[in-house]
C-alpha positions in Angstrom: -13.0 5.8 -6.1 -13.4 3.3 -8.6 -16.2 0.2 -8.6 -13.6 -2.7 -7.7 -12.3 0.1 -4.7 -15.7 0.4 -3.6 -16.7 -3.3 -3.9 -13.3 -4.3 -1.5 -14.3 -1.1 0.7 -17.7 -3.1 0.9 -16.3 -6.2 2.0 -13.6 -4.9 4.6 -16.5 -3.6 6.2 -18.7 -6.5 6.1 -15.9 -8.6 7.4 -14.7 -6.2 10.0 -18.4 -6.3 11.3 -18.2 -9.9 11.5 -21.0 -9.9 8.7 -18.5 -12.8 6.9 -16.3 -13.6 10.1 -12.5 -15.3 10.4 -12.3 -18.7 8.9 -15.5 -18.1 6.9 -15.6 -18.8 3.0 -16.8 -16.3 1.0 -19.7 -16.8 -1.2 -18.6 -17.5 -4.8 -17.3 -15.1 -7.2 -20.6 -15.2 -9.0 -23.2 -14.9 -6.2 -20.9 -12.2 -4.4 -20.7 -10.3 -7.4 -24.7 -10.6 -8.2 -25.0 -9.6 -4.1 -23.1 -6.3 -4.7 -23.6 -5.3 -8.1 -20.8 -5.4 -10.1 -18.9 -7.5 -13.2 -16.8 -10.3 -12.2 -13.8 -8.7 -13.3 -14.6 -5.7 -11.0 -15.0 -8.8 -8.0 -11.5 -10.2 -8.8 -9.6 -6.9 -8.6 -11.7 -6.3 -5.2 -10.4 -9.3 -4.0 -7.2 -9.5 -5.1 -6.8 -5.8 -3.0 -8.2 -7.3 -0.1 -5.9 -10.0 -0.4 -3.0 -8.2 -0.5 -4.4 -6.7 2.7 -4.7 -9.5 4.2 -8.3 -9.7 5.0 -8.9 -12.8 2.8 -7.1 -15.9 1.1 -7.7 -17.5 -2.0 -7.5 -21.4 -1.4 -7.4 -23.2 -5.1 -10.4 -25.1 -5.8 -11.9 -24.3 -2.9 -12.9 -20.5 -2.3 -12.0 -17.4 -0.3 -11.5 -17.9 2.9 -11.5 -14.9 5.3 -8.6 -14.4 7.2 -7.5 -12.3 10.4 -3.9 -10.8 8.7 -0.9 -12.9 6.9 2.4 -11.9 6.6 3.5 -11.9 3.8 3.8 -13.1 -0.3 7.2 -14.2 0.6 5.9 -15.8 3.9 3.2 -18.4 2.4 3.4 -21.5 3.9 3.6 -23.5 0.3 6.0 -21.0 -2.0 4.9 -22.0 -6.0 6.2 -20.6 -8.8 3.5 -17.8 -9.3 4.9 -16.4 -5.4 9.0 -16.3 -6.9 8.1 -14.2 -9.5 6.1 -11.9 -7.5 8.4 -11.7 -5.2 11.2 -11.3 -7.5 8.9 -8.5 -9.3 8.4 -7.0 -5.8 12.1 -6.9 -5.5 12.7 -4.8 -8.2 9.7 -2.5 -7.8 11.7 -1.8 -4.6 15.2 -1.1 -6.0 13.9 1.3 -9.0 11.5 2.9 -6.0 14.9 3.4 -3.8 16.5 5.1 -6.8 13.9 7.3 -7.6 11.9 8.6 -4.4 14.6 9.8 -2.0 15.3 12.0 -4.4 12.6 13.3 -4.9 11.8 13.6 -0.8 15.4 15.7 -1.1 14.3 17.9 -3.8 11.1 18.6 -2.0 12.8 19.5 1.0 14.9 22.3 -1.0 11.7 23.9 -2.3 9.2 23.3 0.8 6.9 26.4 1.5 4.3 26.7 4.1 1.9 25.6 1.2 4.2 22.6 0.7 3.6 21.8 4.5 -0.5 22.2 4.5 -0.4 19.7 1.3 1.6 17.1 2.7 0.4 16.7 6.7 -3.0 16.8 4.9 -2.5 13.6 3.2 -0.7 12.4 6.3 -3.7 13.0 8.9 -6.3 11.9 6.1 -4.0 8.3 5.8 -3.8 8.1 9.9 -7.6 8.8 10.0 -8.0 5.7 8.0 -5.5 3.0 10.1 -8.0 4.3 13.2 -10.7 2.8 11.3 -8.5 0.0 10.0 -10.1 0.9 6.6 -7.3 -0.5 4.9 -8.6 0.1 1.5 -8.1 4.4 2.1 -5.7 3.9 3.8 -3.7 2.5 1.5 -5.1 5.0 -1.3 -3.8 7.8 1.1 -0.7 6.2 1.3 0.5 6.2 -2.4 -1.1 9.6 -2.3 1.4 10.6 -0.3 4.4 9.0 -2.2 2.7 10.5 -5.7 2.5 14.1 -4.0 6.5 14.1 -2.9 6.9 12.9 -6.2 5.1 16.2 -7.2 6.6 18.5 -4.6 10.3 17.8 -5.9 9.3 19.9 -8.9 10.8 17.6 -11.4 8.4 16.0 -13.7 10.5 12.9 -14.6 10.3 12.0 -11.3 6.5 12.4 -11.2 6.2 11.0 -14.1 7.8 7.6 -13.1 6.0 7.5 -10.1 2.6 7.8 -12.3 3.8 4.8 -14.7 4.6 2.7 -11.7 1.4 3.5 -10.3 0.1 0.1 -10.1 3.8 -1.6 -8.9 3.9 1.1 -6.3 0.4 0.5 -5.4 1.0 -2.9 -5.0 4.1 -2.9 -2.8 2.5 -0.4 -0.5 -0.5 -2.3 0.4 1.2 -6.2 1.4 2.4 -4.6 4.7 -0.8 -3.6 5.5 -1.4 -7.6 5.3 0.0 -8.0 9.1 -2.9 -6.0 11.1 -0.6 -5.6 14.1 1.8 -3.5 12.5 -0.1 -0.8 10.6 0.7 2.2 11.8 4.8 1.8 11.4 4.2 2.9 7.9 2.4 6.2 9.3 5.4 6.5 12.1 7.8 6.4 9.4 5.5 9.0 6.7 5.7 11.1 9.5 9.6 11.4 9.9 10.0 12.2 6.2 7.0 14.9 6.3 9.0 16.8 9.1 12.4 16.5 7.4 10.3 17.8 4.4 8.5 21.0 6.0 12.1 21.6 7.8 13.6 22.0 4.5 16.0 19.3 5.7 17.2 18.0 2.3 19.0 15.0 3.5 17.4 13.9 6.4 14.4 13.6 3.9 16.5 11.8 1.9 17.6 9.4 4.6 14.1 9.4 6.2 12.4 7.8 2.9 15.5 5.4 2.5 14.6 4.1 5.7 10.7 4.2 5.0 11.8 2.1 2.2 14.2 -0.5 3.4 11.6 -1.1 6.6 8.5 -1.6 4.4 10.0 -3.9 2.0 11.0 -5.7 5.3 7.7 -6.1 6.7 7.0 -8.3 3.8 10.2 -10.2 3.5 11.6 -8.5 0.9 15.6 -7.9 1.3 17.3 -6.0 -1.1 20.3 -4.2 -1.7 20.1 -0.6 -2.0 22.2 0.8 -5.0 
């Protein structure tokens, strides 16, 4: 786990602890980063995960405020520019993502083995372990592990290879749902439907499994898009 991982993991658990509680400001980016040890730089990639989590806001000119969940980039109460492009960006990350990955679930499917199996409910039990906690941070790390190791299991290394240069676009898109803290474990529910079609061997239920995993997480954030 990297320093800015274990920094946010730090701070998820010191606000789900009530250490900094709801509607609390953070201390400022130079005292928190003096309190736990690490660059700035490190703090601002921290935060800008737990953000996209939804365990904090940044408020301009004013701080971090901790926060009990928001929807959504595409839900702010005052769009600005900087929240168009993202979500425009977040668009797109979502269309090449529905090109590549139900393909790859399919492929997968065809060359499952009980090995295959093992590999993938691993991942899947590990990532479930982590919503019990509400440790959003693995959780989230166990979820694009999961997406990086279908992208594996299909055997074809263009696909894995895309997934790896997207890494951080992926990474990205999977976390914002995780922002609205009522609704974590749909992502798991729907994991789970595409690991069974998987270890089935069910090519195109896979297919049509991580379609649907697709369409419903870019929903959760208000992302619509068009499939190709």
């Amino acid at each position: 786990m990297s320093m800015p991982d274990i920094a946010a993991q730090t701070l998820q658990r010191q606000i789900l602890s009530g250490t900094y509680k709801v509607g609390q400001m953070l201390p400022g980016q130079r005292d928190l980063a003096d309190l736990l040890g690490i660059s700035r730089a490190s703090l601002r990639e921290a935060l800008s995960t737990l953000e996209a989590l939804g365990f904090i806001r940044s408020l301009p000119g004013k701080g971090t405020l901790v926060t009990s969940g928001r929807s959504s980039i595409a839900h702010t109460d005052t769009p600005h520019a900087a929240s168009v492009s993202s979500s425009a960006e977040l668009t797109a990350t979502f269309e090449l993502r529905y090109v590549f990955e139900p393909a790859a679930a399919a492929l997968a499917a065809r060359k499952v083995s009980g090995h295959v199996s093992l590999r993938l409910w691993d991942v899947q039990t590990r990532f479930e372990e982590a919503l019990k906690t509400v440790d959003l941070i693995s959780a989230s790390q166990f979820d694009l592990a999961f997406h990086q190791l279908i992208a594996e299991l299909s055997g074809n290394p263009g696909l894995l290879q895309v997934t790896r240069d997207f890494e951080h676009r992926i990474s990205h898109s999977l976390r914002l749902p995780f922002a609205d803290h009522a609704r974590i474990w749909e992502p798991a529910e729907e994991h789970r439907a595409i690991a069974a079609a998987i270890s089935s061997g069910d090519a195109e239920g896979a297919r049509q499994a991580m379609q649907t995993h697709l369409q419903h997480t870019a929903a959760r954030i208000g992302i619509a898009f068009i499939p190709p």
